[in-house]
N, C-alpha and C positions, 0 to 999 in steps of 0.2 A: 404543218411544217415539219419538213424532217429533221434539221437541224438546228442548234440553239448557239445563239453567238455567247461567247464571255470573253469581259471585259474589263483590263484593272488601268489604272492613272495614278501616273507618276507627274507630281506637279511640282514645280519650282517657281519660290516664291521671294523674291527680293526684301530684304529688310531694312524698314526705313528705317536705319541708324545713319549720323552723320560721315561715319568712317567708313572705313574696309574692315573688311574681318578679321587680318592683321598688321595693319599697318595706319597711322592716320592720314592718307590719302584723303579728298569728297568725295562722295559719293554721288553728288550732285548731278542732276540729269541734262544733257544738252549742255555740255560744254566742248569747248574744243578740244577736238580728235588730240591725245595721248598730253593732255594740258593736267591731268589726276594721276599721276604715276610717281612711282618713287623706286629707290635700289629693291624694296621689301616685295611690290606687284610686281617691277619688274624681273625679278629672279634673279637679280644679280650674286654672284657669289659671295660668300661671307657674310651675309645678312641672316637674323632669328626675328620670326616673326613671332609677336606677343597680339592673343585673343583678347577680342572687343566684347567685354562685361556685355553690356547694351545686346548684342545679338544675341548674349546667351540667355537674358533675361526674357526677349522676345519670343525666343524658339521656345521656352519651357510655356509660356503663355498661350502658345497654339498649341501647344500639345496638352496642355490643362483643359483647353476650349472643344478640343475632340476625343477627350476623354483618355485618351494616351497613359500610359506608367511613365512617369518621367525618372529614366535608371540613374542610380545614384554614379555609377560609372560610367563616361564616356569616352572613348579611342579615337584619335583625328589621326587619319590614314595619307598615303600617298596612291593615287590611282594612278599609275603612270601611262600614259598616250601622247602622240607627239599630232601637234597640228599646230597650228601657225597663232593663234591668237591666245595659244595656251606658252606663257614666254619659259616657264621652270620647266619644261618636260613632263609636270605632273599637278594634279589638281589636288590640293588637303582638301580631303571628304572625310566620312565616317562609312566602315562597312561592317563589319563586323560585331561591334559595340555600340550601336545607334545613341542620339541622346534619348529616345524616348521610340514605345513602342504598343503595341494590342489597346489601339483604340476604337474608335467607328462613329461614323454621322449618320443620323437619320435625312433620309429623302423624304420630300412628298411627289410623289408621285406612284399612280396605280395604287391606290390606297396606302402608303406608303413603304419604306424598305429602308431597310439595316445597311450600311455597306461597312466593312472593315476594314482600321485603315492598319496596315502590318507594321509601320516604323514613320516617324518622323527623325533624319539626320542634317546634321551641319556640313555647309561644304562652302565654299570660294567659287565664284563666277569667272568663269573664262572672260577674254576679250573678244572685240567683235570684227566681223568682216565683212568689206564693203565692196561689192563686185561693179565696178563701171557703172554708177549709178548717173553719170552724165554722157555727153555724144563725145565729150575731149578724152574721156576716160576710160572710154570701151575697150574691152582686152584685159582691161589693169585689175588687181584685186590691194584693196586696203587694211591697212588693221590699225583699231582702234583700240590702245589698251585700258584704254578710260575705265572699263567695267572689270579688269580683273584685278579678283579680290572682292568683289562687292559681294556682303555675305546672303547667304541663299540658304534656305530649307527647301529640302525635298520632302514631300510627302506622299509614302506609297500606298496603294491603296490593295486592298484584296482584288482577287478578280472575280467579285461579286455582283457588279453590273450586269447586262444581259440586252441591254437595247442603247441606241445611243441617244435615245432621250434620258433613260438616267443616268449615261456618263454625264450628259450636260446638265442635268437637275444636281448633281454630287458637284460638279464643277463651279457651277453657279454658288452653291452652298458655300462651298469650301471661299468661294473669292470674296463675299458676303461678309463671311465671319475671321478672315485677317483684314478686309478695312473698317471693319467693328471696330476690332482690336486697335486698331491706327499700326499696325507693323508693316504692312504693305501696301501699296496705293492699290492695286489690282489691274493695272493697264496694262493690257495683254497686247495692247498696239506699241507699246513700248518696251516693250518684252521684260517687264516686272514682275509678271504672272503668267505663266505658262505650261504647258504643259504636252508629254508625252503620252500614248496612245500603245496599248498591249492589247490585239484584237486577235483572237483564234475562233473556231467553229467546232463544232461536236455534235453528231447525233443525240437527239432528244431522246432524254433518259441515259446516257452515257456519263461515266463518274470523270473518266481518264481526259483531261486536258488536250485540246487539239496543237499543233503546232503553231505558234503565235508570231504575228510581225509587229516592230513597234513603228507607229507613225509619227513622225517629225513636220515641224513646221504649220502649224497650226495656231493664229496670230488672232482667232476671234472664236465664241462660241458657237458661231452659225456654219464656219471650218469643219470645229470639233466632230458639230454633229456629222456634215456634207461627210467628212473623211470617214469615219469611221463604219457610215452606210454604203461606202463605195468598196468598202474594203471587203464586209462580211459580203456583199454581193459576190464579190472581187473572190475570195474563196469559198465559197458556193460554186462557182461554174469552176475553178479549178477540179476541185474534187469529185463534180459532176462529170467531168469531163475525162473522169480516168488520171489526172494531173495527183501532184502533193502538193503543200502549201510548204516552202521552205521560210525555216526561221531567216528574220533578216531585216534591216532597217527600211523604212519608205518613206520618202516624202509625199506631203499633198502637195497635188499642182491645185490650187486656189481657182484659176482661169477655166483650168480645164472639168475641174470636179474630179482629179483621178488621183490616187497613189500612184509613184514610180519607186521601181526598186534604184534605193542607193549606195546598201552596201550589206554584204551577210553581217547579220546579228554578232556583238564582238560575245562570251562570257567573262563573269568575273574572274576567271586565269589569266582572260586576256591582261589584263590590267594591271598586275602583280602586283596587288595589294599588299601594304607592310606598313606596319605603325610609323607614323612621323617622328625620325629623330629628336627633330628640333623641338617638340610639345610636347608636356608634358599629359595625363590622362585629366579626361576634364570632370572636377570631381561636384555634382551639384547639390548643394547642401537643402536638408527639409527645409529650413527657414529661410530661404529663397525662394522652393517655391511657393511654400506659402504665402510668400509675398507676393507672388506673382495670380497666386489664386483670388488674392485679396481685391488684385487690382482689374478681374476681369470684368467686363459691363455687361450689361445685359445683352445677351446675343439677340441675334434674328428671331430665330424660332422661337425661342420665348417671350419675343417683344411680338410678333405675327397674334401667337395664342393670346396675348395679355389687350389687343386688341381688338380681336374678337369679342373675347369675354366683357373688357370695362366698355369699349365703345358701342359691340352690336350692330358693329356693321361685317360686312359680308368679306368672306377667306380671301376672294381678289383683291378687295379691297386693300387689305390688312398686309398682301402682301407684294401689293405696289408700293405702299405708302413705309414699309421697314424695307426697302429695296436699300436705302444705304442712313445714316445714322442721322444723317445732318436733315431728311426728309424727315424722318421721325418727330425730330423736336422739331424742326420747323411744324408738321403736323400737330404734333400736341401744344403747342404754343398758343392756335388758333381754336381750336376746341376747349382749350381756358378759357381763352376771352368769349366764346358763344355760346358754351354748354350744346352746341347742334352737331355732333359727332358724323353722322350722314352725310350733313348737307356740309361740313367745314370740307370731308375728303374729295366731296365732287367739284370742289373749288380749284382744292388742290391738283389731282389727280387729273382735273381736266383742263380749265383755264391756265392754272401754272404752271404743269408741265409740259402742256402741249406749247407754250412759247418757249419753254427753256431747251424742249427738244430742237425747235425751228433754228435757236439760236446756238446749238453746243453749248449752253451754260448749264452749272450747275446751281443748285439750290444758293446755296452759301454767297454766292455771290450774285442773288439776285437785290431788284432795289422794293421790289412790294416786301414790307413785312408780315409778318401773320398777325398784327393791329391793323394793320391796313383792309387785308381780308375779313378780318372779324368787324372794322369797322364796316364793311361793304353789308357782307351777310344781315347787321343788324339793319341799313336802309331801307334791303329789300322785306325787312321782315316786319317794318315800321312805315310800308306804303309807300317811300317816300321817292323809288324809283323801280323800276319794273324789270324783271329778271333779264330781257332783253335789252336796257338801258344798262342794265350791271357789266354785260358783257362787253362791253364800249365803253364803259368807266375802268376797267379791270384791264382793256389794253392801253390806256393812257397811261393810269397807276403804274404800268410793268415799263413804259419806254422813259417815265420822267420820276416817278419815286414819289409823286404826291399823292396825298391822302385822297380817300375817294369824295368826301363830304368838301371839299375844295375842290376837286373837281369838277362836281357835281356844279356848283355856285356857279364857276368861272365859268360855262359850259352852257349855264339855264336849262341844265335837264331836267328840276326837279320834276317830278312825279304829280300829276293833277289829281286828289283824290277828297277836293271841295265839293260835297253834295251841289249846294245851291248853282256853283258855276257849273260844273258839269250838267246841271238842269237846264240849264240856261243856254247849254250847246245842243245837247239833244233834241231841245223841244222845234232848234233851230233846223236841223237835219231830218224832223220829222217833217216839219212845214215843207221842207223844201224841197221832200220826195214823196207829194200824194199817191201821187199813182202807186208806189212801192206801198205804201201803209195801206193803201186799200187793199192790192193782194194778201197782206201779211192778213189782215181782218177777214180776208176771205179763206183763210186756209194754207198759204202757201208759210209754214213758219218759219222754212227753210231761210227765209229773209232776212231773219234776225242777225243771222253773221253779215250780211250786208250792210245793217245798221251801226253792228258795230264795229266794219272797219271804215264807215264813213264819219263816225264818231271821234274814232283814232286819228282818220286822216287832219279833219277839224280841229284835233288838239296836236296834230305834229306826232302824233307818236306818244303824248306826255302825259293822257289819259292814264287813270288806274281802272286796269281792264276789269277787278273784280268789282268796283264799284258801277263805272261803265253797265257789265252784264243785271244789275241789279234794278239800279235808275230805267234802262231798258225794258226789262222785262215785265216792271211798274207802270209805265207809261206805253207801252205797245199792248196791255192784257185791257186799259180802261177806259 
């Protein structure tokens, strides 16, 4: 390869606080269009807007949880740009005095990598704009100021990525550990969680930074990655071609899988940055964040490795099942009740997810409990139904919420694992297939699975296969 792509992200992240960041507006999601506005989002004149505790408590918590310096000084700026769903002229951000800054998350991926993340700051959400999204409305562009003001952390990252499988391992990370936290939902379909794209190319072995574009628009991880492979392609054959790569903003077309250019790159001059009159410097005292250190939970990663280690089940495993917090305990909930660490995740992981995925549900609000499960697990592990009869009690349990051992009842599936009656069926199937017993005596053993799916069929399916193979093998040897 002659060249080597590098790769930083700039991610914004909405914070679940009830309010605005200064103003008590909701924040509330899916309401009607400009029904959360007030003189303070709207910009009207003569209004000071006063900062929401709650986001600052938040912000410092993410920045605790990536390792961040959390500065005891921070400056709320004015970035001024004029666009339609931005109502003051200018957005309060932070640029120069970040609230916190020189932190880094570890990836797994490629045996794993360091990324650093250069500043976590505070800033205020624009409003939103709605282009003709009906056949009445084609032509028309809308604005919704419902979101501005909703408070938002940016968090930048170095440009120490290098593929955009670890943009999206870092991405992944980072969304992981604010809905740990509860400060974020992470829904990138609703644009709570998001993120920008800074891709350049450089000759392998080259120190000096290539000319970078940033890409916009990118509403899912499978985007992320598409975009940012189309791009480093995307300058490759520029520069192959005797071409430059000019700095500049692009959107992904989603549809198409391409970048389009959509407008040269602004810089920070563009913006004429200058501390916010109206606020004061935000000062954050030790014994805040200590309190905020007090209150962070166990992350991912450490719940991933503490999985490994106390359960002994395998890194996939470990890290489907800490995918988000409420899987976790729902996870460890049932591995109480059955002490079977293994086999509790293969329940999970396969049977319960695979119907919560069919149905867009999450965990939280499914109706099996993890007693439910654990009560299932111990049936099968006390004979009393057969791994394949589970799997058929296990989608009842999930569509009605009853226990499996009711199930089971109402249903007459238990499991047949009566020596005597099972003797009493066999000797039945034996009689009633000479011809077959005489091959089996002759040689052909292969048989045996013949006997005992006509065993099965004789008991409906209700036979216990291990005892089945046993009584079998006693009676077809004498």
């Amino acid at each position: 390869m002659k060249y080597e792509s590098v790769i930083g992200l700039e991610v914004h992240a909405q914070l679940l606080t009830d309010s605005k960041l200064f103003c008590t507006c909701s924040t509330k999601f899916g309401s009607g269009p400009n029904t959360q506005v007030c003189p303070v989002c709207l910009g009207l004149p003569g209004v000071l807007p006063v900062l929401n505790r709650r986001s600052v408590e938040y912000a410092v918590k993410m920045a605790l949880a990536v390792n961040c310096r959390v500065n005891e000084k921070s400056v709320f700026a004015r970035k001024n740009y004029f666009y339609p769903d931005l109502p003051k002229g200018y957005q309060i951000s932070q640029y120069t005095e970040p609230l916190a800054e020189h932190g880094y998350l570890d990836i797994d991926t490629n045996g794993g990598k360091r990324i650093g993340i250069t500043r976590i700051h505070m800033e205020e959400d624009a409003g939103k704009l709605i282009h003709g999204e009906g056949p009445e409305d084609a032509g028309s562009s809308f604005v919704d100021l419902n979101w501005a003001g909703v408070p938002l952390i940016e968090i930048v990252s170095e440009p120490d990525m290098r593929s955009a499988d670890e943009a999206q391992a870092y991405l992944k990370s980072l969304r992981d550990i604010l809905v740990y936290l509860e400060i974020c939902s992470g829904n990138m379909e609703e644009g709570s969680f998001r993120c920008d794209a800074n891709v350049s190319i450089r000759p392998v072995g080259a120190e000096k930074l290539g000319t970078k574009a940033e890409l916009k628009n990118m509403n899912s991880f499978k985007f992320v990655k598409e975009a940012i492979e189309y791009e480093i392609e995307r300058q490759i054959d520029v520069v192959e071609s005797g071409g430059k790569v000019v700095q500049e903003t692009r959107l992904f077309d989603s549809a198409r899988g391409i970048t389009a250019s959509m407008r040269s790159k602004e810089e920070a001059h563009d913006y004429r940055y200058f501390p916010d009159p109206d606020l004061l410097p935000l000062v954050v005292s030790a014994g805040l964040i200590e309190e905020q250190r007090r209150t962070l939970p166990e992350l991912p990663e450490a719940k991933r490795e503490r999985f490994i280690k106390d359960y002994s089940i395998p890194a996939y495993d470990a890290g489907v099942l800490t995918a988000s917090k409420d899987l976790a305990n729902y996870y460890e909930e049932v591995v109480k009740a059955t002490n079977e660490p293994k086999v509790s995740s293969n329940w999970v992981m396969g049977e319960l997810l695979r119907l919560l995925k069919e149905d867009g549900r999450d965990v939280k609000d499914c109706a099996v409990t993890p007693a439910s499960i654990a009560g299932l697990i111990e049936m099968i592990k006390n004979g009393e139904i057969s791994g394949k009869m589970a799997k058929e009690v296990f989608e009842e349990m999930y569509k009605t919420g009853k226990a499996p051992r009711e199930i089971v009842k109402s249903k007459g599936m238990a499991q047949i694992s009566n020596e005597d009656e099972l003797s009493r069926i066999i000797d039945g199937v034996i009689a009633g297939n000479p011809d077959n017993f005489a091959r089996y005596k002759a040689g052909r053993v292969q048989l045996f699975g013949f006997f005992v799916g006509e065993t099965m069929k004789a008991t409906k399916g209700q036979a216990n296969p291990q005892v089945i193979n046993k009584l079998l093998k006693d009676k077809l040897e004498k």
